[in-house]
C-alpha positions as CSV (number, residue, x, y, z in Angstrom):
1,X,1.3,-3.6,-2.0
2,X,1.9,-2.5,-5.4
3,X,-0.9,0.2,-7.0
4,X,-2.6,-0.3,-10.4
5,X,-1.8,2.1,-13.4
6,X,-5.7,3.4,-12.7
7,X,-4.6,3.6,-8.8
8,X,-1.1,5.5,-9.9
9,X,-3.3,7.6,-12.5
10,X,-5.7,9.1,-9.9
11,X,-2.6,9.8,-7.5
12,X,-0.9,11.5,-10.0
13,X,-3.6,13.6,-10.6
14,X,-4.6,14.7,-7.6
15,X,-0.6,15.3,-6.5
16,X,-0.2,17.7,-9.8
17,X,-3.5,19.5,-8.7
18,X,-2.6,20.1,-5.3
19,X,0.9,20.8,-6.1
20,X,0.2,23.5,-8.5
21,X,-2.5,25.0,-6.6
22,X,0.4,26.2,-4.1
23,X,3.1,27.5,-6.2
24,X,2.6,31.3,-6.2
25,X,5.6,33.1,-5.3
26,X,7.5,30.2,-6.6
27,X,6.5,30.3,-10.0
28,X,6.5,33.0,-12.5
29,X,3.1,35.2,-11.1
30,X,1.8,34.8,-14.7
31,X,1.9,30.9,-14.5
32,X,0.4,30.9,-10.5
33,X,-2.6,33.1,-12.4
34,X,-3.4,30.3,-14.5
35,X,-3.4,27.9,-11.9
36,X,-5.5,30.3,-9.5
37,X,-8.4,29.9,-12.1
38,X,-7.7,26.4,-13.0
39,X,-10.3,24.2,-12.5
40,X,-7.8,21.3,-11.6
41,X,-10.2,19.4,-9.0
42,X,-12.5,18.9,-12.4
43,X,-9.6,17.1,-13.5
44,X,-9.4,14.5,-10.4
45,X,-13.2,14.4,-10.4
46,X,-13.0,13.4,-14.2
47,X,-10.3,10.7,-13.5
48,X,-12.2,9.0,-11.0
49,X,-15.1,8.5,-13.1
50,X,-13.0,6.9,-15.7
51,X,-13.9,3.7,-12.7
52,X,-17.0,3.6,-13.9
53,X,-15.9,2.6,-17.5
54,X,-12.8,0.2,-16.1
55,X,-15.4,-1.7,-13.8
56,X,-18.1,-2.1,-16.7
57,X,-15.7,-3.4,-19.4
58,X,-16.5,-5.4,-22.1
59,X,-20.3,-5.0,-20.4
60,X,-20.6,-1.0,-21.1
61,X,-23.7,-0.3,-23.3
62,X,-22.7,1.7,-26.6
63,X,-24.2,4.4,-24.7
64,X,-21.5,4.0,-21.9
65,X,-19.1,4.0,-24.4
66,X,-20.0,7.3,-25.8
67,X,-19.9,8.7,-22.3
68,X,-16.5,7.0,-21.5
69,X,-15.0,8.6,-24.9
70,X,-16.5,11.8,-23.9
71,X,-14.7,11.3,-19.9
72,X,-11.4,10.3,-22.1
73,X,-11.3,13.1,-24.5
74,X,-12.0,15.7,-21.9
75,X,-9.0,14.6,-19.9
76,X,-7.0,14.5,-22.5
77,X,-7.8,17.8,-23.6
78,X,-7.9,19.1,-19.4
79,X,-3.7,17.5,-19.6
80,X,-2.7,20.0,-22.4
81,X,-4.3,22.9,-21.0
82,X,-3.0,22.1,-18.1
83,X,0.6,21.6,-19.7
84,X,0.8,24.8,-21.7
85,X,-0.5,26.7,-18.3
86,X,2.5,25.2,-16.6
87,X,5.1,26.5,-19.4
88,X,2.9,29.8,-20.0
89,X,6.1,32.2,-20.6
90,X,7.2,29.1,-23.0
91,X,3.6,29.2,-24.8
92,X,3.4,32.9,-25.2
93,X,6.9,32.6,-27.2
94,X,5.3,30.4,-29.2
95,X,1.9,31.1,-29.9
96,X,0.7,32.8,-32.9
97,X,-2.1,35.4,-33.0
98,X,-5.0,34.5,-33.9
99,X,-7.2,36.4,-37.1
100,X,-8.0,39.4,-34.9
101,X,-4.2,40.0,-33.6
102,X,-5.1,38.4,-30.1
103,X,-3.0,35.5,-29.0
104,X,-5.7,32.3,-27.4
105,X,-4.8,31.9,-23.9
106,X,-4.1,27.4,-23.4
107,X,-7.0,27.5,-21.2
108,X,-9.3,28.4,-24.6
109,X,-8.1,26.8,-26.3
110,X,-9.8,23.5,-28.6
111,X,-8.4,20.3,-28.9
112,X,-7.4,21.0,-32.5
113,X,-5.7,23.6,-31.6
114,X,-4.0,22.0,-28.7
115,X,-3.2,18.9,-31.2
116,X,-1.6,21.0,-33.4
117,X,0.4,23.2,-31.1
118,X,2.2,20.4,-29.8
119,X,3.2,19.4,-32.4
120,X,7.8,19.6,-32.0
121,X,6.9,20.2,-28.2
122,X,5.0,16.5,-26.7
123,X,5.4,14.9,-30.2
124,X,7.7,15.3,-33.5
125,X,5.2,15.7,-35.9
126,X,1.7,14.6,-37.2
127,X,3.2,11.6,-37.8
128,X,3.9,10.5,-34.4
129,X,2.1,8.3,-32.9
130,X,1.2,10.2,-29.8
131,X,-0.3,13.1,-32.6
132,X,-2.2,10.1,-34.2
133,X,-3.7,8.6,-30.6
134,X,-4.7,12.1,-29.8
135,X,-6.3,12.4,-33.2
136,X,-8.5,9.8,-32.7
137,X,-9.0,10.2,-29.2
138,X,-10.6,13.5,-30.1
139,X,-12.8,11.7,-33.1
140,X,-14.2,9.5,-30.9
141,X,-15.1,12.3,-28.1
142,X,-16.6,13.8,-30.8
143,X,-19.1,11.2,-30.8
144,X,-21.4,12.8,-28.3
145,X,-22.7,14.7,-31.0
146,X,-25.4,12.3,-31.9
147,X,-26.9,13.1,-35.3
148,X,-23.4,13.2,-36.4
149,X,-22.1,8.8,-37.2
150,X,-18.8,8.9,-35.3
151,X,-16.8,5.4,-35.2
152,X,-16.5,5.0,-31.5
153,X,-14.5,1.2,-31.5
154,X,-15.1,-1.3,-29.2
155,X,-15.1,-1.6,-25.2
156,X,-12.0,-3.2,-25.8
157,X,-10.3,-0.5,-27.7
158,X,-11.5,2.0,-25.1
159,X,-9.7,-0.3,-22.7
160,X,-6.2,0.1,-24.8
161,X,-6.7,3.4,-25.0
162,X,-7.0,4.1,-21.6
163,X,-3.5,1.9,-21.1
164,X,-2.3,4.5,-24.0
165,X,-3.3,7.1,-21.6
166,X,-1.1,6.1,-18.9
167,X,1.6,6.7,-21.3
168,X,0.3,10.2,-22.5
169,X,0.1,11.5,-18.9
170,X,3.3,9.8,-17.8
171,X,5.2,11.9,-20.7
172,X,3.1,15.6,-19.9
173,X,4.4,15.1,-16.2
174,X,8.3,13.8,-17.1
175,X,8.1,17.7,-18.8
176,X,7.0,19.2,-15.7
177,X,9.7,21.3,-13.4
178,X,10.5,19.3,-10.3
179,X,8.2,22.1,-7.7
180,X,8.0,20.1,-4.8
181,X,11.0,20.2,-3.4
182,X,10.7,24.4,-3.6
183,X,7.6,24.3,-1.2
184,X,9.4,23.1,1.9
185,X,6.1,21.2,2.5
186,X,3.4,18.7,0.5
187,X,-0.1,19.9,0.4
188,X,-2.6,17.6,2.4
189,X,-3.4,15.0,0.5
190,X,-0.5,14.2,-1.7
191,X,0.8,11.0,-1.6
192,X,4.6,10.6,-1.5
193,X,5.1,6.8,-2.8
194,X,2.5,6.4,-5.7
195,X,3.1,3.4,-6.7
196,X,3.0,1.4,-3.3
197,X,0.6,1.2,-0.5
């Protein structure tokens, strides 16, 4: 039986957590450091919530809508982190100091900051339309903030913005390095076929 994106979602999540949870001694040490203290699981605990918001639907209260925005952003946000702590040696090549001559470590670093840094590496430019989703994506997360009017959309848009999430992950992980196949071994848990039962 075939999977649904949300089904695929949750497995991919949970394989790249458990994956690169084992990878020290395969990896560059600095890059297994990262994902020692990575707080990965958070990730897979924050994909499976987004069920809460898929099941409501159209029927989420505005106030479910914030939270859902806020469960969106945070993933998104969790996925570069996550990205730039997989090509740490890459980031530190790249990565400018900051105003008192230290460079931010991906893990610290805001979603601006993220948005902007990725900008020639997951997307051409602020132009792209991946740069623009993630724009507005972060907007709308910022709409927990609740003296501050924020335009949150509709339950609807949510909904095509979690299908434009699909996407989003689907391209972080086509950048990834194929580490599987240098464990010898898949970590309990991981699921092999992801998009069948």
């Amino acid at each position: 039986m075939e999977r649904s994106k949300y089904e695929i979602l949750k497995i991919q999540t949970r394989n790249s957590a458990l994956i690169w949870k084992e990878l020290r001694g395969i990896v560059d040490s600095k890059v297994a450091n990262k994902m020692d203290k990575a707080m990965l699981d958070w990730m897979v605990e924050l994909t499976n919530c987004l069920s809460i918001w898929i099941d409501k639907g159209e029927d989420m209260t505005v106030g479910e809508l914030i939270l859902a925005r806020t469960n969106l952003g945070a993933l998104v946000e969790s996925w570069l982190k996550f990205f730039y702590c997989v090509f740490y040696i890459d980031y530190l090549k790249d990565a400018k100091p900051n105003s008192k001559g230290k460079i931010i470590e991906p893990e610290n670093m805001k979603l601006e900051k993220l948005k902007e840094f990725s900008n020639g590496k997951l997307w051409d430019d602020k132009s792209s339309k991946e740069y623009i989703w993630v724009d507005k994506i972060q907007s709308m997360r910022n709409s927990i903030h609740i003296f501050n009017y924020r335009d949150i959309g509709s339950n609807q848009e949510f909904m095509n913005d979690l299908e434009e999430y699909y996407s989003f992950v689907d391209n972080i992980l086509s950048h990834f390095p194929p580490v599987e196949d240098s464990l010898g071994f898949y970590p309990e848990g991981y699921v092999n076929n992801i998009y069948f039962e």
